[in-house]
LOTOR-734708 format. One line per 8 residues: number of its first residue (from 1); their letters; for each residue x negated, y, z of N, C-alpha, C. Coordinates in Angstrom, 2 decimals, decimal comma. Layout:
<recs>
NUM	A	X Y Z X Y Z X Y Z | ...
</recs>
This chain:
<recs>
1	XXXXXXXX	-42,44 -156,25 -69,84 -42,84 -157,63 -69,99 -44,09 -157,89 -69,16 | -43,97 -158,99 -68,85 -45,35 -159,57 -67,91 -46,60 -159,56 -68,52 | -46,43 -159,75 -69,33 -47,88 -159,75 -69,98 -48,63 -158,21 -70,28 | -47,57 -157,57 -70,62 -48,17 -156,02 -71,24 -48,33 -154,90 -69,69 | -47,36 -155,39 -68,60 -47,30 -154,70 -67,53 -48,85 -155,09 -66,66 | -48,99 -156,34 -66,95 -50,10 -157,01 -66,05 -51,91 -156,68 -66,84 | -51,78 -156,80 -68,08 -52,88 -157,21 -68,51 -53,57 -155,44 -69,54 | -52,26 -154,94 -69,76 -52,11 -153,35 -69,97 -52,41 -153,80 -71,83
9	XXXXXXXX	-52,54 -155,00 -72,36 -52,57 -155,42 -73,82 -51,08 -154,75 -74,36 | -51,18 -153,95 -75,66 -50,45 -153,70 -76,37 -49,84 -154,71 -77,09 | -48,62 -154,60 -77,15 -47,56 -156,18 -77,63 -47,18 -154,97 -78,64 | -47,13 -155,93 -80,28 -46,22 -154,71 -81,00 -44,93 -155,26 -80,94 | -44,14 -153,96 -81,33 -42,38 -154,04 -80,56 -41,87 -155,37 -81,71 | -42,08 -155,24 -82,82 -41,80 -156,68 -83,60 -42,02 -158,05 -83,02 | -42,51 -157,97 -82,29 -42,76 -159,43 -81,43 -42,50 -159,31 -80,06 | -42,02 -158,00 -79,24 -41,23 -157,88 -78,18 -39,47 -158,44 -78,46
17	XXXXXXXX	-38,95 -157,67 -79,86 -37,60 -157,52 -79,96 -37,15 -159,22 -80,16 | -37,74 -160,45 -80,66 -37,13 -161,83 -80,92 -37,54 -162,19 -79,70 | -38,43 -161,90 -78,77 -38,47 -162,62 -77,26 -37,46 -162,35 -76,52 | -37,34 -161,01 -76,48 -35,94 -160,43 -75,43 -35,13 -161,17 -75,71 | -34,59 -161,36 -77,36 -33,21 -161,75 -78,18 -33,07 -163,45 -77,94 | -34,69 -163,74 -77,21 -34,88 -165,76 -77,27 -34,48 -166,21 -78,74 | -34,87 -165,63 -79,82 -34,90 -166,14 -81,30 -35,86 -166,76 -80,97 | -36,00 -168,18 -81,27 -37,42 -168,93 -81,54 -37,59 -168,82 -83,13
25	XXXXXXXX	-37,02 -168,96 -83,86 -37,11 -168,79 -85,27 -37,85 -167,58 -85,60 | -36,87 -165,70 -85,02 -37,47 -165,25 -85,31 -38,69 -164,63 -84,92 | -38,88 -165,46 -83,58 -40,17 -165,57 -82,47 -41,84 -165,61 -83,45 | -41,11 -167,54 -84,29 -42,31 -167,85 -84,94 -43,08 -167,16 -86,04 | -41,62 -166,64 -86,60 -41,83 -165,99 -88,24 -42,88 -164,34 -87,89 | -42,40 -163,96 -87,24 -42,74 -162,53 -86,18 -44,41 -162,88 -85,94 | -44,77 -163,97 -84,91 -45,80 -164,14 -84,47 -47,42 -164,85 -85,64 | -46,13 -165,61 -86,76 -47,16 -165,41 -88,01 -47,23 -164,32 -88,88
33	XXXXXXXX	-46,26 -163,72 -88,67 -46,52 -162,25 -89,35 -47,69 -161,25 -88,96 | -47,47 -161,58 -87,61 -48,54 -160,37 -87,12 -49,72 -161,30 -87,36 | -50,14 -162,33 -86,64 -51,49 -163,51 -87,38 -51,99 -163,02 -88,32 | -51,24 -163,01 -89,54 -51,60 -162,85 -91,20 -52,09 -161,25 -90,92 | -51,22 -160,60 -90,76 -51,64 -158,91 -90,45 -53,32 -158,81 -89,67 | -53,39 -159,39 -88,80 -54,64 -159,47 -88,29 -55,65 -159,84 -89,40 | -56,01 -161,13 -89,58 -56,51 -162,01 -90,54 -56,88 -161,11 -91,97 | -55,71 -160,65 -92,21 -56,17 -159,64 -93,52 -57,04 -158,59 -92,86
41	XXXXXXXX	-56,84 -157,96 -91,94 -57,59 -156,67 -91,52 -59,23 -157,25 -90,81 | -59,41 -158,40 -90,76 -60,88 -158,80 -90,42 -61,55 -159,86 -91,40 | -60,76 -160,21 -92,62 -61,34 -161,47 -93,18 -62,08 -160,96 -93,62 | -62,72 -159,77 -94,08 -64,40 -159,22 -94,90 -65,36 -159,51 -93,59 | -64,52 -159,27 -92,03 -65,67 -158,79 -91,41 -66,38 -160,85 -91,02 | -65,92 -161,60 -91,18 -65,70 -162,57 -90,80 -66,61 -163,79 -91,31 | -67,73 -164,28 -91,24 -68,12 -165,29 -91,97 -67,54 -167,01 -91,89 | -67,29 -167,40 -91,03 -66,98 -168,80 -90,14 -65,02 -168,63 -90,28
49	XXXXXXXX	-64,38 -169,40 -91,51 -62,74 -168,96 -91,65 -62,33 -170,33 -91,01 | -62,65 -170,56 -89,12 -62,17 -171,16 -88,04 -61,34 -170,38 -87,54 | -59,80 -171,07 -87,58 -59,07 -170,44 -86,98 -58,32 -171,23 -85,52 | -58,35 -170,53 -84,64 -57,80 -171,48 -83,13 -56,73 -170,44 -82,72 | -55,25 -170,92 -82,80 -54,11 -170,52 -82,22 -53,72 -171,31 -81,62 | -53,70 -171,10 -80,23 -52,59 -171,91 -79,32 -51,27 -171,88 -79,29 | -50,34 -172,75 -79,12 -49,09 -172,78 -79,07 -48,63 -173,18 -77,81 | -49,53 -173,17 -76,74 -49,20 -173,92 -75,24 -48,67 -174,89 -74,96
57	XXXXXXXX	-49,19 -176,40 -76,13 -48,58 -177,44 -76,00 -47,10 -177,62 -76,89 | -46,47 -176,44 -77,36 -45,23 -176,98 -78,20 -45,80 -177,06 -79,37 | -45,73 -178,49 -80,15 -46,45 -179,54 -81,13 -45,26 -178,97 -82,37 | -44,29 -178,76 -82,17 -43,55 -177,86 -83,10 -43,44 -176,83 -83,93 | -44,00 -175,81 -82,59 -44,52 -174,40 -83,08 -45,65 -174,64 -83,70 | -46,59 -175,24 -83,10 -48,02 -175,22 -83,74 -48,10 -176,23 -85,31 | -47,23 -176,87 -85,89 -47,27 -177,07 -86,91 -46,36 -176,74 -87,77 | -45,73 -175,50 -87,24 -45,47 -174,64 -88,02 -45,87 -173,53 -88,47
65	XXXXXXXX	-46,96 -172,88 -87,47 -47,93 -171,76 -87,22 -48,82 -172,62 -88,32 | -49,17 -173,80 -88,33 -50,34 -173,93 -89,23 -49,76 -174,19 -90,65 | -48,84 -174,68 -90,55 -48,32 -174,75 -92,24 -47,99 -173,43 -92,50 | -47,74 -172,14 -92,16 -47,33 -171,31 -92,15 -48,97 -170,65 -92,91 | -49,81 -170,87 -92,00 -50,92 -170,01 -92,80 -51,14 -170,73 -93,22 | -51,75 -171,68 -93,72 -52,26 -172,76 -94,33 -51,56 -172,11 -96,02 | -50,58 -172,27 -95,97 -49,83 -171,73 -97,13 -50,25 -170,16 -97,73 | -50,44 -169,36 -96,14 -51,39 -167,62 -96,55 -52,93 -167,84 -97,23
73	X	-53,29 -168,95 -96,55 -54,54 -168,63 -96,38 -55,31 -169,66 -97,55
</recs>
């Protein structure tokens, strides 16, 4: 993938396998999964609970990414 070949960032394979497959469904569910996974592993270290995820302009994804945590969080 372009991103992991170019930038040498580790992609975990759960969010490689619905890109290959072009699931957008299980693209989104995947990409708030890992979010939340993050989020739990730094919310002690964290004072300021501002969160900024881009969705690159699809107004779709991104209010689903936010109802999505909004509902975790």
């Amino acid at each position: 993938m372009f991103l992991r070949e170019r930038s040498g960032v580790e992609i975990p394979e759960r969010l490689i396998k619905p890109l290959k497959d072009n699931n957008r469904k299980s693209i989104l569910e995947n990409f708030v999964s890992h979010i939340t996974d993050l989020l739990v592993e730094v919310e002690d270290l964290i004072d300021n609970k501002i969160l900024y995820v881009s969705s690159y302009g699809d107004l779709e994804a991104g209010l689903f990414i936010a109802e999505r945590l909004k509902q975790i969080f």
